[in-house]
C-alpha positions as CSV (number, residue, x, y, z in Angstrom):
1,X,-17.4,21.8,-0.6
2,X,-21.2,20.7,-0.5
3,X,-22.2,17.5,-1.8
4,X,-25.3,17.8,-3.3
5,X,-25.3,14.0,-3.5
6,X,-26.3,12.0,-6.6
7,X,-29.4,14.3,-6.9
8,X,-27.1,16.3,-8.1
9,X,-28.7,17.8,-11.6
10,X,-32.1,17.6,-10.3
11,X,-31.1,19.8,-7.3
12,X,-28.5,21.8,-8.8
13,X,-31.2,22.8,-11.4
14,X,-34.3,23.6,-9.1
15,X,-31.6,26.0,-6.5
16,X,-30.9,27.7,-10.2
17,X,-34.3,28.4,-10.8
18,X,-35.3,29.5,-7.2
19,X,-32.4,31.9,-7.2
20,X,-34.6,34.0,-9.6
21,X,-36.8,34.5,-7.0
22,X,-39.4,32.3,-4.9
23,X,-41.6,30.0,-7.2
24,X,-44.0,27.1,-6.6
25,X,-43.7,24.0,-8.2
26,X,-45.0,24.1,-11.5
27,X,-43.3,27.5,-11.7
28,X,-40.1,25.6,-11.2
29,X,-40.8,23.0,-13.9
30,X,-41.6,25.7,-16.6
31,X,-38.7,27.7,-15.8
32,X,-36.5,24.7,-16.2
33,X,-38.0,24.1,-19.6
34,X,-37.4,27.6,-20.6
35,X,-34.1,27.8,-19.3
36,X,-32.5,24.8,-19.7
37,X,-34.6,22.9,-21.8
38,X,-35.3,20.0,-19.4
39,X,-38.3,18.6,-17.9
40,X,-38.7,17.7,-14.3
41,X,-41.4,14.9,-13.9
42,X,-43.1,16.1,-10.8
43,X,-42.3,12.9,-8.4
44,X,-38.9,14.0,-9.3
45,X,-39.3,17.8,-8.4
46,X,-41.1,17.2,-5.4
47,X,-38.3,14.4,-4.1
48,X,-35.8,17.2,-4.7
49,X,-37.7,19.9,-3.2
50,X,-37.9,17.7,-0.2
51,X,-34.3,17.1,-0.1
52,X,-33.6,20.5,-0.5
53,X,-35.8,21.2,2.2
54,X,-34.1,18.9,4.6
55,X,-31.0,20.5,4.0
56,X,-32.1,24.0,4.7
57,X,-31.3,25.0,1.3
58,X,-34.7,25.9,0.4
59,X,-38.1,27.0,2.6
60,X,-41.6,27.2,1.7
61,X,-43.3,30.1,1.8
62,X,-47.2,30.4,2.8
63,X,-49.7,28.7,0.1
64,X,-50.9,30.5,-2.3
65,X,-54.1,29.2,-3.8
66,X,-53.2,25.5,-3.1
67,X,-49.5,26.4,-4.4
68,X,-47.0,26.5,-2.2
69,X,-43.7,28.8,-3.3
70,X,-40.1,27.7,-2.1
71,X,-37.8,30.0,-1.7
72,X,-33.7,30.0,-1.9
73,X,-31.9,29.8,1.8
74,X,-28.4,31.7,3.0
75,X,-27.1,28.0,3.2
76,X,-28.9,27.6,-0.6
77,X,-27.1,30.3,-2.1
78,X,-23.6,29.1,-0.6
79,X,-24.4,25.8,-1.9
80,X,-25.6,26.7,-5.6
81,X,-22.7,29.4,-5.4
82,X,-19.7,26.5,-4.5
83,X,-21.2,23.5,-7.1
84,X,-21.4,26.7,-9.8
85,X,-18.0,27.6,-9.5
86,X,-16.8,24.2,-9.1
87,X,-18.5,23.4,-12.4
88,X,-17.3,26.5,-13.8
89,X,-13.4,25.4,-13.1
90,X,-14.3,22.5,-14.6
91,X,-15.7,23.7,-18.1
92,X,-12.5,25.9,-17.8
93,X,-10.7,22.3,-18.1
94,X,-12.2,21.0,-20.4
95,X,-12.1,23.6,-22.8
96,X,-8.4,24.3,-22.2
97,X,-7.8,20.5,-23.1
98,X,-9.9,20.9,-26.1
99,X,-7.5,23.7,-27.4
100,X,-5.6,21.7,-27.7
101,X,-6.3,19.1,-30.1
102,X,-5.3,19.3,-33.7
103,X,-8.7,19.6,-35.6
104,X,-8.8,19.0,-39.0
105,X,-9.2,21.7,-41.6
């Protein structure tokens, strides 16, 4: 399993958004408000793209008019993959448990 750390929603959210397809920051912060309805200060983005960076998850691509595009990594997509489907399971739980429950009529 990969431990995305206690970044976790911050990076779990910008390897979402650059499995699309290469993007540079900005980019990033309005898909994320399209998508998922949550805005990314950009300290925050730019910590995380950072991280992500170190990791090898992520790798810039050559500027483009003073942006500069990231793209997803092999080791990214494993990553995003694994915490996706581990998420996934985990939903799966919790809905299953919620069956459960006598709800009132």
């Amino acid at each position: 399993m990969h431990d995305l750390g206690r970044w976790a929603d911050p990076s779990l959210l910008v390897l979402t958004s650059l499995a699309d397809g290469p993007k540079h920051g900005y980019a990033v912060i309005k898909d994320l408000e399209q998508s998922a309805g949550v805005t990314l200060g950009a300290g925050t983005l730019y910590a995380v793209l950072s991280r992500l960076e170190e990791r090898g998850w992520i790798e810039p691509l050559a500027a483009e008019e003073r942006r500069r595009p990231y793209r997803l990594t092999g080791p990214g997509a494993v990553a995003l993959e694994t915490e996706t489907r581990r998420i996934h399971q985990f939903a799966e739980l919790g809905l299953r448990r919620l069956a459960a429950i006598p709800r009132p009529a």
